[in-house]
N, C-alpha and C positions, 0 to 999 in steps of 0.2 A: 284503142291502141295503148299499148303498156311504154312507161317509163321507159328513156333510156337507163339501164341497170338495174329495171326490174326483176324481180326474177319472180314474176307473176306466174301461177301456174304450175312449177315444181317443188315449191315449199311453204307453209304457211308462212308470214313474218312477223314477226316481232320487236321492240321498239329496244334501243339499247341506250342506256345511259353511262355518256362517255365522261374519262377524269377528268375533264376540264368546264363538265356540264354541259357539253352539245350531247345532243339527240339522234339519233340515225336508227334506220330499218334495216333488218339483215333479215335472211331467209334462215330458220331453225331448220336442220335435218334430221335431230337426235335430241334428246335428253335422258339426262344419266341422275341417280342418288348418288353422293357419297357414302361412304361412313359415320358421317353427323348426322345425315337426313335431308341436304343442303341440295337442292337440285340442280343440275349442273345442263346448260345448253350448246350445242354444238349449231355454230353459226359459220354461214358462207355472207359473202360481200361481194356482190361487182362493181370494181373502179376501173376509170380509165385509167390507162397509162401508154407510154410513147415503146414502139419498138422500131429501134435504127436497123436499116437494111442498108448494104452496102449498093447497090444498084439502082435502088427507086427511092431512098434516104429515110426519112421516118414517117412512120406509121400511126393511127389510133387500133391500141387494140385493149381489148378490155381482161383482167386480172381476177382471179376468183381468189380472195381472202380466206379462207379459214382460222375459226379463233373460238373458244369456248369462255362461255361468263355466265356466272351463279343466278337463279335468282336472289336479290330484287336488280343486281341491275337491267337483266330484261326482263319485260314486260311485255302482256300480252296487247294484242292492238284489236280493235273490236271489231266485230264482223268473218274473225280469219277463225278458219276451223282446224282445232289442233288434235284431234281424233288419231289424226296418223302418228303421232307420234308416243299413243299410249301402248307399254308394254306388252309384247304377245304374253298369252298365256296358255300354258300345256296344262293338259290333266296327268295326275300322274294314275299309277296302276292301282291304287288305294283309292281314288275318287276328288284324293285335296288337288286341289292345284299349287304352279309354280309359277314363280314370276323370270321370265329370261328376256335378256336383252340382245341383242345380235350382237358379233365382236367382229365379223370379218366381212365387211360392206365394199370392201375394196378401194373406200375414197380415203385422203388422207386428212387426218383431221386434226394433223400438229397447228402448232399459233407460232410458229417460227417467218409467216410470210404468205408470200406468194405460192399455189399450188398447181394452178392452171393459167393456159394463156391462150386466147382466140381472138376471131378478129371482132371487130366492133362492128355493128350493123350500123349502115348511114342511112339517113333520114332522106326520105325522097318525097 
């Protein structure tokens, strides 16, 4: 049985080191270079948080974060397979290859907050 806010099964995880020197696991969906050469991760989060309903009063329901951070602050955590997130590669008409990265995945992947909101699965 997985963790509540697991997010076992749709992305590998990786271990992130916060300003304050706490530790926490986020699920990678993407990784990008810069222009330095700096590798860049795009990271989801499940937290709980309260939503008030006016009829049946407040709720648990859980928050999908969205946030991007360089390595070294994440790292990888062992055992987790990060294969999906190495870049496609096209041939081109000559025989070299290209390195492309998708742009239009449809999720949103600002660090401004909250992205998504569902209900929280209760433990039974």
């Amino acid at each position: 049985m997985d963790e509540p806010g697991s997010t076992a099964g749709a992305a590998p995880v990786v271990e992130v080191a916060l300003p304050g020197g706490q530790r926490l696991r986020a699920a990678v969906t993407r990784r990008r270079r810069d222009r330095s050469g700096t590798w860049w991760y795009d990271l989801e989060l499940e937290i709980p948080d309260r939503e008030d309903d006016r009829r049946h009063g407040p709720r648990l329901v859980t928050r999908i974060l969205t946030f991007s951070a360089p390595h070294p602050v994440v790292q990888p955590v062992e055992g987790e397979d990060y294969r999906s997130l190495a870049p496609h590669r096209l041939k081109s008409a000559k025989g070299g290859s290209w390195m492309t990265h998708p742009c239009g995945s449809g999720r949103n992947f600002s660090s401004t907050g909250p992205t998504a909101r569902r209900r929280a699965a209760t433990a039974s």
